[in-house]
N, C-alpha and C positions, 0 to 999 in steps of 0.2 A: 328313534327306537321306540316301539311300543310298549305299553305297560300289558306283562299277563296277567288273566283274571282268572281266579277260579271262583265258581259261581253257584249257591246251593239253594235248593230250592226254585231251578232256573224256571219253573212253568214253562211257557212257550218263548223265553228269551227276551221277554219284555226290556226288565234290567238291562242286562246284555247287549241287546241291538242300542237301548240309550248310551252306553257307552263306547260300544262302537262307535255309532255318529259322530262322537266327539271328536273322533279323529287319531287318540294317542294310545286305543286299549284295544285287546284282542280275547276272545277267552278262550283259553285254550280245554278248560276240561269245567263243565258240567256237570250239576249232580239233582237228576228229577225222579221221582220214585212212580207218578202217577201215568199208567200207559199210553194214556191220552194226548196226555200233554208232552211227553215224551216222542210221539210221532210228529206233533205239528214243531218241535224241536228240532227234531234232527233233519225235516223236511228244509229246514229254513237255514242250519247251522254244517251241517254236514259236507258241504261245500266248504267251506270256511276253514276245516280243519280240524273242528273241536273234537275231544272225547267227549261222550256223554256216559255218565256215569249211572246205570237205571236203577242201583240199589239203595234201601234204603238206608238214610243218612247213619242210622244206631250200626249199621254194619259195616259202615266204611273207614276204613284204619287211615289217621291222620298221614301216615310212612307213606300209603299207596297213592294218596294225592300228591305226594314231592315229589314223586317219581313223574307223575305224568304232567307235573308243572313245577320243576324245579326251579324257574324263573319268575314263580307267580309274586306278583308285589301289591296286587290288590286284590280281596275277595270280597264278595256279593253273598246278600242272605237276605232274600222276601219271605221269612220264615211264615208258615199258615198264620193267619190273622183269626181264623175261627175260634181258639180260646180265649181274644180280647177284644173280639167285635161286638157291639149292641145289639148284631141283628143273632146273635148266638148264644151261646150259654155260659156265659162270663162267670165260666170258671176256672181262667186263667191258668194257673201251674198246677193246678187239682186237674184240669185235664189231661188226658193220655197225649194229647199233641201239644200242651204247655212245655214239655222235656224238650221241644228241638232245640229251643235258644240255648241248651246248656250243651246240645250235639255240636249245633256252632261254635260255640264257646272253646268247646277241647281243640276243637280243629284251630281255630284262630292262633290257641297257646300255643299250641304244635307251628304251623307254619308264619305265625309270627308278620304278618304281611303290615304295608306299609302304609296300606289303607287299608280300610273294613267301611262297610258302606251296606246298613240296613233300612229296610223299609217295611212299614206295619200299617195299621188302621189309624186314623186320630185316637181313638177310642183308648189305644193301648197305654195313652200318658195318664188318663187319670185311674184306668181299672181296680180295682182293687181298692178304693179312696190314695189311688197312685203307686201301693206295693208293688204291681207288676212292674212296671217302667223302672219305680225303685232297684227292684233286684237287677233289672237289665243292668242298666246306669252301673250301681257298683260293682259288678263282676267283671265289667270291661277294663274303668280307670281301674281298679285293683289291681286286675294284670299290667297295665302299665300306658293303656290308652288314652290319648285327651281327645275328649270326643264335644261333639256340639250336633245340637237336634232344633229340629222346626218342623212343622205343620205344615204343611203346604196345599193349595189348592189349583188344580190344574188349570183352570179355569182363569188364574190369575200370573200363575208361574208356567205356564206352557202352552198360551192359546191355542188351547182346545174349547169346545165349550161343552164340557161338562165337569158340575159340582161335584169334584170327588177331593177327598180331604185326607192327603197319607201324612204319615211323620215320614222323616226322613233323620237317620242317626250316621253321623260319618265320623269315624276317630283314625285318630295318627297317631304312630309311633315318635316321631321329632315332631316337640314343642314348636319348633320354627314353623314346620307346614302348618298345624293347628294356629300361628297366629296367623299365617298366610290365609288361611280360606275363610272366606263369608257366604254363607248361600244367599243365589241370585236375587233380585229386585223385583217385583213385580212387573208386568208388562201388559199392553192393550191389549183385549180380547179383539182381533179383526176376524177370527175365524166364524162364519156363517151358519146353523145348522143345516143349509143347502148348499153348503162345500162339503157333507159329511153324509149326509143322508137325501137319499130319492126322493123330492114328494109329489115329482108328475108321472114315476112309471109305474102301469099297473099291470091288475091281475095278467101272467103269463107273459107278458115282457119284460127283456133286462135291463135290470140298473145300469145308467152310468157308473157304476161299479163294477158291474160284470156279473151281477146275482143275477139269476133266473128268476123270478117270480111266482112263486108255486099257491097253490090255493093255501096251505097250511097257515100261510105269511098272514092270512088277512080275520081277521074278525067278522062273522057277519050272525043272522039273527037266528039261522037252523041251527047255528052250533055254538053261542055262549050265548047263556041263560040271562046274563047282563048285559046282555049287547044293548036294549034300549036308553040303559044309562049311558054305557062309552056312547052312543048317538047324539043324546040331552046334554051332554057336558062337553065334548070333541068339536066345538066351532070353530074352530083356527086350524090352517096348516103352516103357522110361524110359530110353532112353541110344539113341546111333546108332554104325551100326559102318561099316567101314569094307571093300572087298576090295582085299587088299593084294600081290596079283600072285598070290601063292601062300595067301597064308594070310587071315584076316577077323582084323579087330584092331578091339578094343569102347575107346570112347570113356570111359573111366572114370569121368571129370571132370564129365559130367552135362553136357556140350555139344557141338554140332557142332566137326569137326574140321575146319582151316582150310580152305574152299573152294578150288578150282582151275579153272583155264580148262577141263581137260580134263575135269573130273569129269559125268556124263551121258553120253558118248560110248563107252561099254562101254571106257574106261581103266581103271588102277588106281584108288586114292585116291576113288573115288565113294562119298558119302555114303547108308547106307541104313539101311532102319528095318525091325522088326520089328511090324506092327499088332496091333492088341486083336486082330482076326480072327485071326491067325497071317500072315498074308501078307507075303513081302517085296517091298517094293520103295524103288526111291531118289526121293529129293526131287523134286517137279516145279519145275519154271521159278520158279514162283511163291512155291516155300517157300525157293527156293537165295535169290531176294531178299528175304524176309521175314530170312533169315537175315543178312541184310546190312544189316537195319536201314531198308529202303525202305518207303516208307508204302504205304497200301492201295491208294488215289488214283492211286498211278505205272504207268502203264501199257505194258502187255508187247504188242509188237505183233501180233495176230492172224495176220498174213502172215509170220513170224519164224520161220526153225525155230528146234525145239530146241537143237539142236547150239550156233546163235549166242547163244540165253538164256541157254543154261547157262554158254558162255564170255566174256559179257557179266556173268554174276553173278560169273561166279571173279574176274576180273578188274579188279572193281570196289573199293569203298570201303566200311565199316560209318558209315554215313550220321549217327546221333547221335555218334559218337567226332570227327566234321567239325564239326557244330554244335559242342559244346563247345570245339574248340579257335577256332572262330569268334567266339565269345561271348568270350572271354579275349583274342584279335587286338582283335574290338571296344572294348572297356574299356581297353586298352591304349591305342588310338589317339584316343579319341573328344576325350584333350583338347588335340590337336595342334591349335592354329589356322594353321599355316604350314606350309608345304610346302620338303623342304631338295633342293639338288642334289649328285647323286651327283661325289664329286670326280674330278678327271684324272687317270688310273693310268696310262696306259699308256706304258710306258717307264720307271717307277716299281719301285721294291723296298719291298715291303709289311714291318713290323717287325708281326708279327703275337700278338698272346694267346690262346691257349687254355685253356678248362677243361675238364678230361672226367670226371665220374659214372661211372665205370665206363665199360664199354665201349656205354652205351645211352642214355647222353646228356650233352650238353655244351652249351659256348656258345662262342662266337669272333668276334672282331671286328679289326681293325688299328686298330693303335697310332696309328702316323704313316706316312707313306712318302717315301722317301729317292730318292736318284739311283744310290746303289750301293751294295750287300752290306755294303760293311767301315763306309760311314756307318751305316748302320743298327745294325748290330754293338759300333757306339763311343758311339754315343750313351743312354749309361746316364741320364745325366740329364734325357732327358724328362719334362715335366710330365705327360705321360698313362701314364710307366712308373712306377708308385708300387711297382712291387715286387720285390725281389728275388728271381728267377725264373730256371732254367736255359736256355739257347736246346736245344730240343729240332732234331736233324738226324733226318736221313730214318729211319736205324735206331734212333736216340733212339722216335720215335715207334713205330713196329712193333713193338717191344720192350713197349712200352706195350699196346699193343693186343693182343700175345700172352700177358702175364699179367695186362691187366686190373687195376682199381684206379684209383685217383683222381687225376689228375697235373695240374698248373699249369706252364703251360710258356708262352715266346716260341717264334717259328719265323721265315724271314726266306724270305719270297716272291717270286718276281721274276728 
């Protein structure tokens, strides 16, 4: 029997389709606000079954997603990354789009599900000298979640070859699943960047992918004013480079450099290639999602510009690095016969554990919860506090996270 998903934030089903692969999840109801992204959704899912749900998230009553997934046991959230990405304006929960994590949130308390399974930028563990990730972290175990996070690189966890660098946050309801799962191992990079991208067809014929080849694709010296630099620097058609406002910066590593929503739009950061031919030009649609690990099957819609492909691929997920932490969520859960409920927090003071792996992953869950601060603070001798551990305070922790290193701590939330 398959596990239902209900899934927010679906983009174009990146999440989703990784867990589909897996083999044991379905989603049956989606929730994407962007029109865009919404078309190459339902293009790809609608077959399938799923509701899509186009409204946005502030307006959706937690009551009307049990309705249309009464069975759902695990929910999905690649909440926007732009309040806690580097390449944006890191300002975090003071942004109008920092509130979604707390839109998830209500929904989560409400439907209670068995897994929760988020995905963000790296960027979002330290932001804030760490408060952002802070506040995530404790609002989940507070309600009643043990969760565990890692950093992951696609390029290591999902051969693909390109450096792209997500957290991944997965918390359970039963303790037991939380010690069942570990995320996956790393694995060889055998994938090619000419398993992924064209670099002998040119202007006006189709990729081994099935793109057309339009003039727009290519770079040349009537129509960028830097063309002679991408020329002086572009010797290789075994690497991709990069223009980088001012200068072209060559990908050393033998793989794409992380994709971006903006990348195709004559911005910086767009990814380009050098062909057999000599010609430059950047990825099409089609390679940006090859590069993202989507299968050949998934389809780009015909009526789509560009402009929304390209920022539908940056934006998306590396689709086998889903799958495998999917396959490890599965195994984890498969031998739960009973379903637990999330306890009563509110008004409660969480006596909370932490571990942190460095500053790129950890695990955390709550102890026990109290009626107030100094109870929690006093009570050394719980049976679930087996260790002796410092209570980390607010700059306790930030401290931590500005030098980095392995630390075991309490914290007291509420």
């Amino acid at each position: 029997m398959k596990n239902d998903i209900v899934s927010f934030f679906a983009g174009v089903g990146g999440i989703d389709l990784g867990f589909e692969d897996a083999g044991e999840y379905r989603t049956v109801y989606a929730n994407e606000f962007d029109k865009n992204a919404q078309h190459t959704f339902e293009t790809n899912f609608k077959s399938r079954g799923t509701y899509l749900d186009r409204r946005d998230i502030k307006q959706v009553d937690a009551k009307e997603v049990k309705a249309k997934a009464p069975n759902a046991s695990v929910l999905l959230a690649g909440f926007p990354c732009q309040p806690f990405s580097i390449a944006g304006y890191r300002h975090g929960f003071e942004d109008n789009r920092g509130d979604l994590f707390f839109e998830t949130h209500r929904i989560i308390r409400f439907l209670q599900p068995k897994v929760i399974f988020l995905e963000n930028v790296k960027n979002l563990v330290t932001h804030d000298h760490g408060n952002t990730f802070k506040v995530i972290r404790e609002f989940l175990v507070h309600s009643g979640y043990y969760i565990k996070w890692k950093v992951l690189n696609a390029k290591e966890y999902g051969n693909i070859p390109q450096n792209r660098e997500r957290i991944y946050v997965v918390g359970f309801k039963d303790k037991k699943a939380f010690d069942n799962f570990s995320f996956p191992e790393k694995i060889d990079l055998t994938t090619k960047l000419s398993d992924i991208i064209d670099f002998d067809a040119k202007i006006g014929e189709i990729t081994k992918f099935g793109d057309f080849l339009e003039d727009r694709f290519f770079y040349k010296e009537d129509k960028q004013t830097f063309y002679p630099q991408l020329v002086e620097a572009m010797k290789s058609s075994e690497t991709v480079y990069q223009w980088r406002r001012q200068y072209v910066r060559e990908n050393k590593s033998g793989v794409i450099p992380t994709l971006t929503a903006n990348m195709g739009t004559g911005g910086h950061n767009v990814p380009l290639i050098r062909t057999h031919n000599g010609d430059i030009r950047k990825l099409t649609p089609r390679e940006a999602f090859n590069a993202q690990g989507y299968p050949e099957n998934y389809q780009l819609p015909v009526d789509e510009s560009m402009g929304a492909l390209y920022k539908q691929a940056g934006n998306s997920v590396v689709v086998p690095v889903i799958t495998r932490l999917a396959k490890s969520i599965n195994r984890a859960i498969e031998s739960l016969t009973t379903d637990v409920k999330l306890p009563k927090t509110d008004d409660k003071v969480a006596l909370v554990y932490t571990k942190m792996d460095g500053r790129m992953a950890g695990e955390s869950f709550t102890v026990d919860w109290y009626d107030d601060q100094a109870t929690a603070i006093e009570d050394d001798g719980h049976l679930n506090r087996q260790k002796e551990l410092p209570i980390f305070e607010n700059d306790d922790f930030f401290n931590a996270i500005k030098r980095g290193g392995n630390y075991e701590f309490y914290s007291v939330v509420g």
